[in-house]
C-alpha positions as CSV (number, residue, x, y, z in Angstrom):
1,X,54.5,135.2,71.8
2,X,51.0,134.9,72.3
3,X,51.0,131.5,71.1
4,X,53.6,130.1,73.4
5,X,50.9,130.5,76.8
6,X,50.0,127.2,77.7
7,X,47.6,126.5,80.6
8,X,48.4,123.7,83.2
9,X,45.1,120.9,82.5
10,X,45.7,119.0,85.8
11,X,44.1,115.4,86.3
12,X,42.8,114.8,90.0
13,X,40.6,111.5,90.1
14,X,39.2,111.2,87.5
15,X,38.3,114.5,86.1
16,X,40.3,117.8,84.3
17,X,40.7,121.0,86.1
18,X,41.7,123.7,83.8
19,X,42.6,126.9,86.3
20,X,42.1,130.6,84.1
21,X,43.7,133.1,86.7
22,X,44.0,135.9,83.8
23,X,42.6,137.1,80.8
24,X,43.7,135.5,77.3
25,X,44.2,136.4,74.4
26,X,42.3,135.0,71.6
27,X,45.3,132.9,69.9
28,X,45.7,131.4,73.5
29,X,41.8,130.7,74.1
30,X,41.8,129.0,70.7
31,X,45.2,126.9,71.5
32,X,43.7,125.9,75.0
33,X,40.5,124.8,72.9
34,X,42.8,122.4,71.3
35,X,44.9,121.1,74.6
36,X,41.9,120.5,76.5
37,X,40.3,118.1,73.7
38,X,43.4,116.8,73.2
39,X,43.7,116.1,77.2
40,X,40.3,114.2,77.1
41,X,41.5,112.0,74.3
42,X,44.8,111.1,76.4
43,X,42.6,110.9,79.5
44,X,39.1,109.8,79.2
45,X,38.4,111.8,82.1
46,X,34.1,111.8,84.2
47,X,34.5,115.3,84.3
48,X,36.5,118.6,83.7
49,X,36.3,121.7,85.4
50,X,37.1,125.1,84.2
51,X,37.7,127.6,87.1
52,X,37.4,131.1,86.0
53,X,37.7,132.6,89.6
54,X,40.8,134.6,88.3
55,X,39.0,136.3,85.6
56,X,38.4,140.2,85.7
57,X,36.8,140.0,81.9
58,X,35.0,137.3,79.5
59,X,34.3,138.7,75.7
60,X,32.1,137.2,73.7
61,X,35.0,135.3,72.6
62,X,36.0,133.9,75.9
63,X,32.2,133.2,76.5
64,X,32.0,131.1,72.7
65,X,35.3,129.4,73.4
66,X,34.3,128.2,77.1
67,X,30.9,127.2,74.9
68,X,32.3,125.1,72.6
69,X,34.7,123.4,74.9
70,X,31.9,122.2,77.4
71,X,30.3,120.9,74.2
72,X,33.2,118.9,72.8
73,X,33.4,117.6,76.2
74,X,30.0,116.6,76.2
75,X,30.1,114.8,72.7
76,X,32.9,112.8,74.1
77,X,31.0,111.7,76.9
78,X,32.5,114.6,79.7
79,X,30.4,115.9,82.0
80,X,31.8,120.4,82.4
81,X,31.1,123.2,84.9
82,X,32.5,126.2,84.9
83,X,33.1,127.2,88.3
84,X,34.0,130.9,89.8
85,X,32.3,133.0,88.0
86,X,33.7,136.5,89.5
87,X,30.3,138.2,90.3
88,X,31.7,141.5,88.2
89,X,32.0,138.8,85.3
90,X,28.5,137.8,85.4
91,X,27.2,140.7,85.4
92,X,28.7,142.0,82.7
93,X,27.8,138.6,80.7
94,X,23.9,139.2,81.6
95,X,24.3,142.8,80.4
96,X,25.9,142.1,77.2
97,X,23.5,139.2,76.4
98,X,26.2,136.9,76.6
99,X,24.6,133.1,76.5
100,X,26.8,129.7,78.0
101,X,23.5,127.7,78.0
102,X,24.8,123.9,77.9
103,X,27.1,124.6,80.2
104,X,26.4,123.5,84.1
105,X,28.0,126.4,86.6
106,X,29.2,126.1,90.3
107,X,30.5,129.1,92.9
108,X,33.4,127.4,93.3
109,X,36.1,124.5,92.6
110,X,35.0,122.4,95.5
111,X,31.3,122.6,94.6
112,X,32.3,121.9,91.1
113,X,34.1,118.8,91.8
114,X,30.7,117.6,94.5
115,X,28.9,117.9,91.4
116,X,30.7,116.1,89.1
117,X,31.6,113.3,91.8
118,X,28.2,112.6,92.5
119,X,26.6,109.4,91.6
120,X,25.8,108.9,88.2
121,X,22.2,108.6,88.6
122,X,21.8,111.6,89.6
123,X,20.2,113.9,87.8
124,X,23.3,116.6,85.8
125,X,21.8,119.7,84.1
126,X,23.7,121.5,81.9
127,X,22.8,124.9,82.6
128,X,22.1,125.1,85.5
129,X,23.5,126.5,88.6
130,X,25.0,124.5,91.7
131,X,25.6,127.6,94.0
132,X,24.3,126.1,97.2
């Protein structure tokens, strides 16, 4: 049954949002490793977003699969953030060591999307955060 989740991946402009409002489990994670990557093929989006502002908990399986999206995305030439970080969610990531470097972060959806609209001469760092 686990297999059968499937997350909306919703084009707006020209970028993927990718909403998480619950916990996964790992069958899903792995399956919405596949649909995102498959979306960006389809696609060719600027950017893609994935909004974790739903999330009570990220294991360190969550943690490597959000990892290794935001660098498939960036070896096809899309720019990520992962935006809403829950601040109980970070926490517990610092504490248990947890490590997204390579992947840009936001507060939110809308400063997500700022980001990845703006020009392409700025300056994007993977990494780092775009709290404002």
């Amino acid at each position: 049954m686990t297999n059968d989740i499937r997350l909306p991946i919703i084009k707006l402009s020209s970028n993927l949002i990718v909403p998480i409002q619950t916990g996964l489990p790992d069958p899903a994670l792995a399956r919405l490793k596949e649909d995102i990557t498959q979306r960006i093929v389809d696609v060719a989006p600027k950017g893609l977003v994935v909004d974790v502002s739903g999330v009570v908990m990220m294991d360190s399986y969550f943690t490597h699969i959000i990892r290794d999206v935001a660098m498939m995305a960036r070896l096809m030439g899309v720019r990520t953030v992962l935006a809403g970080v829950p601040p109980a969610v970070a926490v517990t990531m610092v504490d248990m060591g947890l490590d997204i470097t390579g992947v840009a972060t936001a507060l939110d959806l809308d400063r997500a999307i700022e980001l990845l609209d703006a020009p392409e001469a700025e300056p994007f760092r993977d990494g780092a955060s775009h709290a404002r």
